[in-house]
N, C-alpha and C positions, 0 to 999 in steps of 0.2 A: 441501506446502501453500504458499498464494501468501503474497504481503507481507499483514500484518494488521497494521491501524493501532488500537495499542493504546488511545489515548484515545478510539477510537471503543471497541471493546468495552466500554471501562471505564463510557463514560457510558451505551452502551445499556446494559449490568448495573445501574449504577446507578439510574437511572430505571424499570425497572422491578422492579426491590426495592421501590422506593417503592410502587408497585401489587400486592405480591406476593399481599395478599390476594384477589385478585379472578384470579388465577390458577391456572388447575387446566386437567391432562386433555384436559380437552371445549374448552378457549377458547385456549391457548395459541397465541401467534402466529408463525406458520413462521419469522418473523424472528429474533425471540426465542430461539427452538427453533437456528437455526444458531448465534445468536451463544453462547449455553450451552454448545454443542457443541464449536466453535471452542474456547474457553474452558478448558473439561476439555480437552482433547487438548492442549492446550499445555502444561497441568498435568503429563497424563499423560506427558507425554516430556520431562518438566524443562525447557520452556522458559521457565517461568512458576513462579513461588513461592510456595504461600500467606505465608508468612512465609522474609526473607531476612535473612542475618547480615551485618553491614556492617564489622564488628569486636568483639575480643572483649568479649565481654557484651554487645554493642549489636544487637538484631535491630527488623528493622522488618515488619511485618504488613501486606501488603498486602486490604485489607479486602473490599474489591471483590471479588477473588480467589473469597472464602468465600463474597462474597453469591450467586456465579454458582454455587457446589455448593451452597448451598440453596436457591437457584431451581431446580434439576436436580431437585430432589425435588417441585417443586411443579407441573413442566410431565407428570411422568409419571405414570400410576399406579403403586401400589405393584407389587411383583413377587414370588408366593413361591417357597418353594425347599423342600428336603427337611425335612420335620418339620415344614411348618405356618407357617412363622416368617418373616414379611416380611425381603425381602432387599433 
């Protein structure tokens, strides 16, 4: 994956949290939809932390982080899986 400029993802996450409700499925925008993506995959391979420990006892919550896996839920439809039960 090439360089990604994180306070770009962060503020597009951002800003579009703020409109999360008006997001679904059918509207979502390709832009949106990359940076979401970008986002999880950095997740997925520990580049990125929802939450990171700075020292002991001390963790800090990247917020952002979280808003971009529940935006993830709101650009796709749901998906099911064996026995009925949204996945």
């Amino acid at each position: 994956m090439t360089d990604v400029d994180l306070n770009q993802l962060q503020s597009q996450i951002e800003a579009a949290f703020e409109k999360r409700a008006e997001i679904n499925p059918n509207n979502a925008d390709p832009e949106l939809v990359k940076t979401v993506d970008t986002t999880l995959a950095m997740l997925d391979d520990g580049r990125l932390r929802v939450a990171e420990r700075r020292g002991v006892g001390d963790w800090v919550v990247n917020e952002w982080l979280k808003k971009a896996v529940l935006l993830s839920f709101r650009r796709q439809p749901p998906r099911y899986c064996a026995g009925g039960k949204i996945a």
